[in-house]
Residue, then its C-alpha position, 0 to 999 in steps of 0.5 A: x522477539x527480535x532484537x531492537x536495531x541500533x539506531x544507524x543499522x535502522x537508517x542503513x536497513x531504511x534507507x536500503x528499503x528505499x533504494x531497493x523500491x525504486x531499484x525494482x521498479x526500474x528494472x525489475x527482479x534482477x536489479x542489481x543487489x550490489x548496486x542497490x547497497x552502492x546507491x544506498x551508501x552502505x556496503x554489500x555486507x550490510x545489505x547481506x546481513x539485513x536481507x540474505x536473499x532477494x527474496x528477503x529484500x522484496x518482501x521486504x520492500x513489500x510489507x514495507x508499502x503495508x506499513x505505510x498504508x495502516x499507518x496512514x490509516x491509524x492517522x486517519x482513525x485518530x483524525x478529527x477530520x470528517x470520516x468520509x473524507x478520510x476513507x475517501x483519502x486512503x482509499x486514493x493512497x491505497x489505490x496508488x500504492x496497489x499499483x506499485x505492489x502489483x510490480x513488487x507481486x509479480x516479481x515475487x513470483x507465482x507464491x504472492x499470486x496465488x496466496x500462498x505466501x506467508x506475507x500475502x496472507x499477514x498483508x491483507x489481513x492487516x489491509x482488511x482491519x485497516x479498511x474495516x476500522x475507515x470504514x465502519x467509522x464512516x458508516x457511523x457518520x452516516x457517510x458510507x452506505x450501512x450494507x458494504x462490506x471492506x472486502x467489497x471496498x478493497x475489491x472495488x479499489x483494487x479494480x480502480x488500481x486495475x483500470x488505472x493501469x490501463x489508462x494514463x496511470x494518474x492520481x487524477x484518474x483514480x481520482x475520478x474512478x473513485x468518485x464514479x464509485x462512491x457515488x455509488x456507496x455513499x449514504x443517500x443523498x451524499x456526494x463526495x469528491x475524492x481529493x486528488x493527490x500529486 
């Protein structure tokens, strides 16, 4: 088991995760590993000592997108809020957060996409239980349809992410592809709006 961080190793490895996910997302694989400690106001050796490789530090910045999205979802879980509306709510995060992972996969290479990855396959199982828990709770509200299944949500929301993607890339637009989907798997007579975010 690995042994706990004291309290500022966890704020430098935090805070390089943070700088590292937009670091990547502007220029890619090859963003600078030096630059990356510099913006994050740690020395290179301590980026060194966290993430040997750069491989470590996308993984890293990967799994750390997964825990933000089960998080969320434990919140929603423990929520008193109207089940749909959760699901309804995370599944906008997720949809979001596909789009930014999508980068992080490609950079990770060909081991991310065809799943053999290790950390692919610990990331959708976690996703899944996370989708399978929203889910089942708003069935049992009576707000989802009783017959979807979570792989078919999560497949349907990753093809949300996709035509996102090829279109203005905005909240409001996954906003609206959700709820031309929901109207198709919600419970009959039940219509619901996804909340739009940003």
């Amino acid at each position: 088991m690995p042994k706990p961080m004291r309290a500022d190793a966890r704020r430098n490895y935090d805070r390089l995760l943070e700088v590292a996910a937009v670091a990547f997302a502007e220029r890619g694989a090859d963003a600078s590993l030096d630059d990356i400690a510099k913006r994050a106001g740690v020395g290179s050796g301590t980026l060194y000592r966290h993430f040997p490789s750069r491989r470590d530090l996308l993984e890293a910045v990967y799994l750390e997108s997964i825990d933000e999205l089960t998080d969320r979802a434990l919140e929603f879980i423990a929520s008193e809020r109207p089940a749909g509306d959760l699901l309804a709510e995370w599944l906008q995060l997720l949809a979001e957060q596909m789009i930014r992972l999508s980068g992080l996969k490609t950079l990770l290479g060909e081991a991310m996409t065809d799943g053999t990855s290790p950390v692919i396959s610990v990331c959708s199982g976690r996703l899944k239980d996370a989708a399978s828990d929203l889910l089942a709770a708003a069935q049992k509200a009576g707000a989802v349809r009783a017959d979807l299944e979570p792989t078919e949500l999560l497949r349907l929301t990753h093809a949300v992410a996709t035509a996102t993607e090829l279109g203005a890339g905005t909240p409001q637009q996954i906003g609206r592809y959700l709820t031309l989907i929901q109207e198709g798997v919600n419970a009959p007579g039940v219509i619901r709006s996804v909340t739009l975010t940003g």
